[in-house]
C-alpha positions as CSV (number, residue, x, y, z in Angstrom):
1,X,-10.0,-45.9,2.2
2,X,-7.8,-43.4,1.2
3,X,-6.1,-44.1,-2.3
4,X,-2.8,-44.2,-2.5
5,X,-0.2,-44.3,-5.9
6,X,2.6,-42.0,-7.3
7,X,1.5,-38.6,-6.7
8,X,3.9,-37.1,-4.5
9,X,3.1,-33.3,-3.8
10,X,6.7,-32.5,-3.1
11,X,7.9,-33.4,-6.0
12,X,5.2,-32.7,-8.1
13,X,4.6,-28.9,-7.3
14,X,7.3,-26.2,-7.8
15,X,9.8,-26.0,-5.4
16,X,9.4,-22.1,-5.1
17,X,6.0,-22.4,-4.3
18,X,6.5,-25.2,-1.7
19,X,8.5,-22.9,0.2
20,X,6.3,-19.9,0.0
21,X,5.3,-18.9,3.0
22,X,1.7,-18.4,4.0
23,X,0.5,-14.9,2.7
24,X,-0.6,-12.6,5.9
25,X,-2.7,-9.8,5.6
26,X,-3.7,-7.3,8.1
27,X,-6.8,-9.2,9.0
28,X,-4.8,-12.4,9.8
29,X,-4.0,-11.1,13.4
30,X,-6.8,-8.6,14.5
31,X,-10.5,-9.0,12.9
32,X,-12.9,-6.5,12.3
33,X,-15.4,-7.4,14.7
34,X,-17.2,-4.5,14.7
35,X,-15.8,-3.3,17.7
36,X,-12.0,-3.1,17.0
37,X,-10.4,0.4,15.7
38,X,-8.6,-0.6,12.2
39,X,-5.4,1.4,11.5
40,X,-3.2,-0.7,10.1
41,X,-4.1,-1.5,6.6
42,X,-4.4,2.0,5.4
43,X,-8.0,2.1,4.0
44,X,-9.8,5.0,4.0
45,X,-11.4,5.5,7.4
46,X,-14.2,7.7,5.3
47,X,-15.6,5.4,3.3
48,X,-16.3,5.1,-0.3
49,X,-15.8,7.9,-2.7
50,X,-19.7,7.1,-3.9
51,X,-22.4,10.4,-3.1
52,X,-25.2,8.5,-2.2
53,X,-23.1,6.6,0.7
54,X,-21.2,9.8,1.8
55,X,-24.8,11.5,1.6
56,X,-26.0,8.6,4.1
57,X,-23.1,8.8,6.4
58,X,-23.6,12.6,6.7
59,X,-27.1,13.0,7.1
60,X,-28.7,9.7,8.6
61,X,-29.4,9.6,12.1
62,X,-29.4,5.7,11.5
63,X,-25.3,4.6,10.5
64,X,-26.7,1.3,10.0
65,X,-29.5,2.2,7.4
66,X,-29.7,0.4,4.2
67,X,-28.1,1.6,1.1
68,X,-30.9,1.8,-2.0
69,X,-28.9,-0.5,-4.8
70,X,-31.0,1.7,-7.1
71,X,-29.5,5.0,-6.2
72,X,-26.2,3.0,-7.8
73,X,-26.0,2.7,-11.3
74,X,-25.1,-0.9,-12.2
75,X,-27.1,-3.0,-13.7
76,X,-28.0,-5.6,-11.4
77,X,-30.1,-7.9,-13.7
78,X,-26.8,-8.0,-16.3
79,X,-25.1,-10.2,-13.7
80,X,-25.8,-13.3,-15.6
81,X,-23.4,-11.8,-18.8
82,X,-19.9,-11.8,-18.5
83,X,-18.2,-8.4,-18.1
84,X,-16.8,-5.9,-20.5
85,X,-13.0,-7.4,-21.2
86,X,-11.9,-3.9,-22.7
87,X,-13.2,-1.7,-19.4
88,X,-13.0,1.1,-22.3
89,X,-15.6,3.8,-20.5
90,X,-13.7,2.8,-17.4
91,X,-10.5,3.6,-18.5
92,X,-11.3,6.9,-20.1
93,X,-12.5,8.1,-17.0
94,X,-9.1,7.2,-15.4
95,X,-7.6,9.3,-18.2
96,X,-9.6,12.3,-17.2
97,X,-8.7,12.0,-13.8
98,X,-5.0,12.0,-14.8
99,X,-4.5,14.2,-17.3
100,X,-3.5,17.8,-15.7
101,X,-0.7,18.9,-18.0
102,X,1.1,19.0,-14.9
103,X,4.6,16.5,-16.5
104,X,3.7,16.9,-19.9
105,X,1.8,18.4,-22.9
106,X,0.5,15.0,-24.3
107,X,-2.5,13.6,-23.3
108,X,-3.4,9.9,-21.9
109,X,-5.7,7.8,-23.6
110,X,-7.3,4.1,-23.2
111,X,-4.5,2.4,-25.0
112,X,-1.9,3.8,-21.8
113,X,-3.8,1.6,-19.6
114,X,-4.5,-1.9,-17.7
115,X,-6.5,-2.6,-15.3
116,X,-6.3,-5.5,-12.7
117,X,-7.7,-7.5,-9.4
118,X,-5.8,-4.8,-7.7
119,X,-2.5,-3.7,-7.6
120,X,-1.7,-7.0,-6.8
121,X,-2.4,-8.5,-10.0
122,X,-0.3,-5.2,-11.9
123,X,2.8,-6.5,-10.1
124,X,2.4,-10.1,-10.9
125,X,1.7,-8.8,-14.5
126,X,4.4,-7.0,-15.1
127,X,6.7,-10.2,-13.7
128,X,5.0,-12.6,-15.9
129,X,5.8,-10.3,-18.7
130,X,9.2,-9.2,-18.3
131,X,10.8,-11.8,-16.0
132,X,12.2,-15.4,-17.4
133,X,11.5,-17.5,-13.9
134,X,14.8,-18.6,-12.5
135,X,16.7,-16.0,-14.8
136,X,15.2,-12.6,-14.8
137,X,15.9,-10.3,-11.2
138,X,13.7,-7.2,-10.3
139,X,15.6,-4.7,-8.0
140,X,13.3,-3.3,-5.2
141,X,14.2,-0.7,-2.5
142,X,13.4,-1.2,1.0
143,X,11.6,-0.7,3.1
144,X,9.2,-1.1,0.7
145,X,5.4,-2.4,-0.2
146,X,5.6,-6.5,0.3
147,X,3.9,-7.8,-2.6
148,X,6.9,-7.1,-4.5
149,X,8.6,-9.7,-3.2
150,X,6.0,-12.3,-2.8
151,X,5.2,-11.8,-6.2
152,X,8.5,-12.5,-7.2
153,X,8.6,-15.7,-5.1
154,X,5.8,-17.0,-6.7
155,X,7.3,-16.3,-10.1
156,X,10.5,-17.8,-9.1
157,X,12.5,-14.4,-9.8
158,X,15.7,-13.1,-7.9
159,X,15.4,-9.5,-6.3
160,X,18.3,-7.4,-5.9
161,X,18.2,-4.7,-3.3
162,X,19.4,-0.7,-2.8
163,X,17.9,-0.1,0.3
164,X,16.4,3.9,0.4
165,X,18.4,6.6,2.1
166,X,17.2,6.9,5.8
167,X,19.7,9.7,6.4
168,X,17.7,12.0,3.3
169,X,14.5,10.7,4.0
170,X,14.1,7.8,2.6
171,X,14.9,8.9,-1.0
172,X,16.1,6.7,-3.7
173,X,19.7,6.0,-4.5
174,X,19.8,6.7,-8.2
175,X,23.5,6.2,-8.9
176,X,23.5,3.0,-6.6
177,X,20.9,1.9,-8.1
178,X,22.1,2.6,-11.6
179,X,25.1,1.1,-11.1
180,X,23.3,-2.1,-9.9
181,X,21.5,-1.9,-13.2
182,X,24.8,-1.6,-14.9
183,X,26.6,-4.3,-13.4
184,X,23.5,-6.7,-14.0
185,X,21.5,-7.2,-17.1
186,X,19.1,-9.4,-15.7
187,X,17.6,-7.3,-13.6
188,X,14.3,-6.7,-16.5
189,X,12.3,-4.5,-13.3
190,X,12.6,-2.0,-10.6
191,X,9.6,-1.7,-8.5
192,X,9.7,2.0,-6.3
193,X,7.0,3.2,-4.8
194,X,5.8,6.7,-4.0
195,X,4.7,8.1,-1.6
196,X,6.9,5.2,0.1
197,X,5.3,2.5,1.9
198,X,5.5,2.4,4.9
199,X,7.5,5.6,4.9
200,X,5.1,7.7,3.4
201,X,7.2,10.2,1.6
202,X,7.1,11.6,-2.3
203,X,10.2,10.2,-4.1
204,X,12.1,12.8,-5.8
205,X,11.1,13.0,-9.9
206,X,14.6,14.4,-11.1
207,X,15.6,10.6,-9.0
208,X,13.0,8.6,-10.8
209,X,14.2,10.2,-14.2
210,X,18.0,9.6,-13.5
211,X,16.8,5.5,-13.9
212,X,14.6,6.3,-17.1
213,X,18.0,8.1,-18.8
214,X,20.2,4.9,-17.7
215,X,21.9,4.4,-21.1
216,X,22.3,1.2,-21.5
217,X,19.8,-0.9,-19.3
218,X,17.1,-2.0,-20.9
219,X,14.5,-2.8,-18.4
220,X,11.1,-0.8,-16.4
221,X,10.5,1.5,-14.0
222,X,7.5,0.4,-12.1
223,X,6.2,3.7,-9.9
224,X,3.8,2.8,-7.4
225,X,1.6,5.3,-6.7
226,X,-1.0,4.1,-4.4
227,X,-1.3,6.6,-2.1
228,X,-0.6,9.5,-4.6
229,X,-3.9,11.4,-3.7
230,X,-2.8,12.2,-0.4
231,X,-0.1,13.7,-1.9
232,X,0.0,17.5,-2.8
233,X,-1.8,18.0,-6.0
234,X,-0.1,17.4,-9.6
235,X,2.6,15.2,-7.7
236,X,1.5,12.3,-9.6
237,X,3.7,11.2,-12.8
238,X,0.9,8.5,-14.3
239,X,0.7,11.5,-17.5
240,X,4.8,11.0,-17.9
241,X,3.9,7.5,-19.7
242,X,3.7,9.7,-22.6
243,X,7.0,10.6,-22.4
244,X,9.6,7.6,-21.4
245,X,8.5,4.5,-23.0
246,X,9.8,2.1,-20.3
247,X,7.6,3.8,-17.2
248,X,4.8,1.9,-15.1
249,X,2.9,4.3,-12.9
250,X,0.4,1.9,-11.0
251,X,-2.3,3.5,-9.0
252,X,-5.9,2.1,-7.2
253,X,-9.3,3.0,-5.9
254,X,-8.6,1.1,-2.6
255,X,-6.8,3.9,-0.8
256,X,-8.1,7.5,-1.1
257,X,-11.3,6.7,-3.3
258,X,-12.5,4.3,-0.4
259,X,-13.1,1.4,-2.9
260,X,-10.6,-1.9,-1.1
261,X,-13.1,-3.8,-1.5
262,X,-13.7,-3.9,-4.9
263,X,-10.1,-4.9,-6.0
264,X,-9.4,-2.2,-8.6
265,X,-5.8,-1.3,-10.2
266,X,-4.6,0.5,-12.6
267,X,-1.2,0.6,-14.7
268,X,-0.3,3.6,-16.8
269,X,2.1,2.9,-19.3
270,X,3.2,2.9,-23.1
271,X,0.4,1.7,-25.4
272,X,3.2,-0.7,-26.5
273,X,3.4,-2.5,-22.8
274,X,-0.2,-1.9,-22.1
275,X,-1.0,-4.1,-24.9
276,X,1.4,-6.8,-23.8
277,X,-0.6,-6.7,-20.1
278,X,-3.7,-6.7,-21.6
279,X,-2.9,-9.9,-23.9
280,X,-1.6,-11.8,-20.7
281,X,-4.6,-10.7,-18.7
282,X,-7.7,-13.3,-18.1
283,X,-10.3,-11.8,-20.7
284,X,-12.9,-11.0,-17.8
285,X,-10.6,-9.9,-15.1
286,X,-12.6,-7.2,-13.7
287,X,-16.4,-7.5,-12.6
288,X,-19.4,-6.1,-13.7
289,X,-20.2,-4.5,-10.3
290,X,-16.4,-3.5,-10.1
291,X,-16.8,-1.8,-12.8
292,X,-19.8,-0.5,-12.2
293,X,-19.0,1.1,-8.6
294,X,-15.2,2.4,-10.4
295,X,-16.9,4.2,-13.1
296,X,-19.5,5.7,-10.2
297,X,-16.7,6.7,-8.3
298,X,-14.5,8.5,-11.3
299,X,-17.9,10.8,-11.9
300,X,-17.4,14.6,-10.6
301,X,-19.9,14.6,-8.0
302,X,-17.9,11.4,-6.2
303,X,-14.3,12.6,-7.3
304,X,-15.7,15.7,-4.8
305,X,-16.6,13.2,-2.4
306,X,-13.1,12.2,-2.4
307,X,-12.2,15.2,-2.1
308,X,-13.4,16.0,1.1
309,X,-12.7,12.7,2.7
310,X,-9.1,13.7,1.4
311,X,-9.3,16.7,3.4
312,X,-10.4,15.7,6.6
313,X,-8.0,13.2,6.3
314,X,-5.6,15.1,5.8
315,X,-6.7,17.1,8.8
316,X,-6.6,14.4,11.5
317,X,-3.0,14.0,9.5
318,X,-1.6,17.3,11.0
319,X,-3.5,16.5,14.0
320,X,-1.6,13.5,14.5
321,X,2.0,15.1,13.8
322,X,1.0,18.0,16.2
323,X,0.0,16.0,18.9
324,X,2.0,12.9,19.0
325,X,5.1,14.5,19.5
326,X,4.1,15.7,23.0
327,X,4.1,12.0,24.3
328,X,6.9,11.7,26.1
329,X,7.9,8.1,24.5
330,X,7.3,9.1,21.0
331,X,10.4,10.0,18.7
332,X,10.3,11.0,15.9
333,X,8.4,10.8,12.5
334,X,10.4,8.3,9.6
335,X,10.2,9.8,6.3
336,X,7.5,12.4,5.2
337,X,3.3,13.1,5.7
338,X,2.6,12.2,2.0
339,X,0.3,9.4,2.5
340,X,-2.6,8.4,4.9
341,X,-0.4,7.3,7.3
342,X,2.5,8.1,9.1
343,X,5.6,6.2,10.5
344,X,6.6,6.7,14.2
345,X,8.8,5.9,16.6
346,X,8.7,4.5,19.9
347,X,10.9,4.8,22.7
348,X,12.0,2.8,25.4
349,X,11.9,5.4,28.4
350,X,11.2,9.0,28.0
351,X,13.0,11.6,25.2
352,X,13.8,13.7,27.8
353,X,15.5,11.1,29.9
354,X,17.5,9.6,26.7
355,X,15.1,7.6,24.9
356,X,16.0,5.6,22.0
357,X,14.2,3.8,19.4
358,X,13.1,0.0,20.3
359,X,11.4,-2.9,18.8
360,X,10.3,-4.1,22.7
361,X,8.6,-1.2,22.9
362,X,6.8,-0.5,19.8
363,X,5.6,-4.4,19.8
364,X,4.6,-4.0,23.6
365,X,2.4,-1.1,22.7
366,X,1.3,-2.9,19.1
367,X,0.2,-5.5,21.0
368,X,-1.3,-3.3,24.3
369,X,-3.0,-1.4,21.9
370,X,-4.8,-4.1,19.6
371,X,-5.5,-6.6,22.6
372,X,-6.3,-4.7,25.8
373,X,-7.6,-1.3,23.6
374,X,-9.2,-2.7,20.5
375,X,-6.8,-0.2,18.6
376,X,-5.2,-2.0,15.8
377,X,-1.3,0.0,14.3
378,X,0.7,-1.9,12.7
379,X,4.3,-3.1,13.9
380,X,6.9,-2.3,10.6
381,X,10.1,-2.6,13.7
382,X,12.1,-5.5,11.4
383,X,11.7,-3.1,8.1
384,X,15.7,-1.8,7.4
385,X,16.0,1.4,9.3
386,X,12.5,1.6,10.8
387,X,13.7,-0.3,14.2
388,X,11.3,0.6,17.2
389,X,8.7,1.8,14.8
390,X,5.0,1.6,14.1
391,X,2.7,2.8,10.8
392,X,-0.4,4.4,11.8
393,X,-3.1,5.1,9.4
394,X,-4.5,8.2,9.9
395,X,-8.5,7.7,11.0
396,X,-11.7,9.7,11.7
397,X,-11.6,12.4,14.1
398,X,-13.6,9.9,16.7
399,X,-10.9,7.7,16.2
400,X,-7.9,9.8,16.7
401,X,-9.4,11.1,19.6
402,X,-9.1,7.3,20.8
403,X,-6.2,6.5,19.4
404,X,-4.3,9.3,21.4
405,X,-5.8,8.4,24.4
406,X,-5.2,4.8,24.3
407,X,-1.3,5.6,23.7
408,X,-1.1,8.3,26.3
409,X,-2.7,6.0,28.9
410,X,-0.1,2.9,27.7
411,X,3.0,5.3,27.6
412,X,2.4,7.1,30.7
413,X,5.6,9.5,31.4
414,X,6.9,7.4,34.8
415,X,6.2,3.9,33.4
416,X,8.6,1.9,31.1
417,X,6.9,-0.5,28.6
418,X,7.9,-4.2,29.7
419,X,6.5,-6.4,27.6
420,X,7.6,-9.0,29.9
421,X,5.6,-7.8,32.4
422,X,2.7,-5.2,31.6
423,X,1.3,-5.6,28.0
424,X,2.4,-8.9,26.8
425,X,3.0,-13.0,28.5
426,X,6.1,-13.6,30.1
427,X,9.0,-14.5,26.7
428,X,12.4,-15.3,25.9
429,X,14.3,-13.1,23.9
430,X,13.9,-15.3,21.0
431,X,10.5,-15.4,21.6
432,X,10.1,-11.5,21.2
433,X,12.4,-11.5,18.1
434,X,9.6,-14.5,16.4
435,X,6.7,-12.4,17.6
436,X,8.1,-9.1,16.2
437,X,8.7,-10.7,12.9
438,X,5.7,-12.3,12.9
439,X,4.1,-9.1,13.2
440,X,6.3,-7.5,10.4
441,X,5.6,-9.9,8.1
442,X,2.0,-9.1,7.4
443,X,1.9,-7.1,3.9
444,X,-0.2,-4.4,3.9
């Protein structure tokens, strides 16, 4: 018999959390089955940044041989302790990696930093620390990462938006967004991300600096710079937290070091806001074998393995602009090649026959690709001024080679894409418009 008496969840639960909705990641809709190509989260199609796996990878005849655990250098029988809740050796190696002199004569140390369950947890952070719920507002600039804004659901704080310029772009706004900051005292954070997601462009410093000489907010930059190592080298600011006390440069080991899976993120900051993050914190946040496999990875033989995964990354990148372009229902490329993706257009009939951008299209040929293909992209049509457009992570050479073929054989010059009646079950209008939004709604 089930027990019944005053508990009512509706009432008893926050009412911003009852109305979250579900969080979707990329895996929700597509799987990895072992079959499927994944380009839609942006992971590192390489693999980890870790010698003895890139060793494996290169030189077994057998993909599926074991990895040797004692070729890595954690300390497997230490399990039963609880981790380190300082992460010091951890964090100096972050500071090595960092510290170029490229921004800035000083040096980072341990006390710049915190690290988190992911970026994911650095957002949150930052909200719980600077954001009164039902008070405090963070401004954000779309199109833009996600979590931002499901964080600040869950934390029951306003967001204020200055969308970025499509027409330079996708650069910031600086006086909008000054003036936004002007007009508004509330607003305690501003959350920009660079290179943009999913625009993949490098935001412009002199832009970023214009909000850090505001003279009278007083409120955060928060700089997102997860995909910074795709980026040209010294184009990352983490080493200007030395110089403007109210800057956040967050970074990870999920993108170019290969590491998603072991949830590691990093914020660069004043030692005065590092040590607010690090009070708030859980005291064991970050596991043993995290930390373990981070530290591995921050060594110079595996910063070199990086390295080269960077590059050939980097390769299929140009690859990609070069030969995407000569499908004749691909437009053109949204905002810059920064990242380990890129953000394309598709067309509804041919460029040469007048083709303009459409969210049919793109979702006809997200969908064609992922369900008849096994080629997952990801649909970002319902993102402001990315209409018709999908973000493609940029994968091995194998998989480029199948990626192009798949699109080439689903965009063939005389056909036109109809998802009512090629690549996708007969729908109403308003059915596309749930499906696309559905689609766009996965944060990644």
């Amino acid at each position: 018999m089930k027990h019944t008496g005053p508990f009512r969840l509706e009432t008893c639960a926050r009412p911003n959390i009852l109305s979250l909705q579900p969080y979707r990641c990329a895996r929700d809709d597509y799987k990895d089955d072992g079959t499927n190509i994944l380009l839609d989260a942006n992971e590192n199609a390489y693999g980890p940044s870790l010698d003895v796996l890139g060793n494996l990878h290169s030189n077994s005849s057998n993909p599926d041989e074991a990895i040797d655990p004692k070729k890595l250098d954690i300390d497997w029988l230490g399990l039963h302790r609880y981790p380190d809740p300082h992460q010091t050796e951890l964090k100096q190696r972050l500071c090595r990696l960092r510290n170029l002199h490229t921004h800035t004569t000083r040096d980072l140390n341990p006390e710049h930093l915190f690290v988190g369950v992911g970026s994911d947890e650095v957002i949150d952070a930052l909200l719980r620390c600077f954001c009164t719920p039902n008070h405090d507002k963070i401004l954000t600039c779309p199109p833009t990462y996600g979590m931002y804004a499901v964080s600040a659901q869950v934390n029951d704080v306003k967001i204020v938006k200055v969308p970025l310029d499509p027409a330079k772009e996708f650069q910031l706004q600086p006086k909008a967004i000054n003036a936004a900051l002007s007009s508004d005292p509330s607003i305690k954070l501003v959350y920009v991300t660079s290179p943009g997601n999913p625009t993949a462009n490098l935001l412009e410093k002199s832009d970023i600096q214009q909000l850090l000489e505001h003279p009278t907010w007083n409120g955060v930059v928060v700089l997102d710079e997860a995909y910074i190592d795709f980026s040209p080298d010294g184009a990352s600011l983490a080493e200007w937290v030395t110089e403007w006390p109210n800057l956040v440069v967050m970074q990870t080991l999920s993108k170019a070091f290969g590491l998603a899976g072991i949830r590691l993120g990093t914020a660069f900051t004043s030692p005065e806001i590092a040590r607010l993050l690090n009070n708030l914190k859980a005291p064991y946040n970050i596991s043993s074998p995290t930390s373990a496999l981070a530290i591995a990875a921050l060594q110079p033989d595996n910063i070199a393995v990086m390295r080269k995964n960077r590059a050939r990354i980097m390769e299929q990148r140009q690859r990609l602009v070069h030969e995407l372009p000569k499908i004749s229902r691909i437009g053109r490329f949204l905002g810059g090649t920064d990242s380990n993706f890129l953000l394309v257009e598709i067309l509804d009939k041919p460029k040469n026959h007048g083709g303009k951008p459409s969210n049919e299209s793109a979702m006809a040929l997200y969908e064609g690709l992922a369900e008849t293909r096994g080629v997952v992209v990801r649909f970002r049509g319902k993102e402001l001024s990315c209409e018709g457009c999908l973000r493609v992570t940029v994968g091995t050479s194998a998989e480029v080679d199948r990626l192009l073929a798949e699109i080439r054989s689903l965009l063939k010059d005389e056909e036109l894409i109809d998802p009512s009646t090629k690549l996708g079950e007969c729908r109403t209008k308003k059915e596309g418009e749930m499906k696309e939004q559905e689609a766009s709604d996965v944060v990644a």
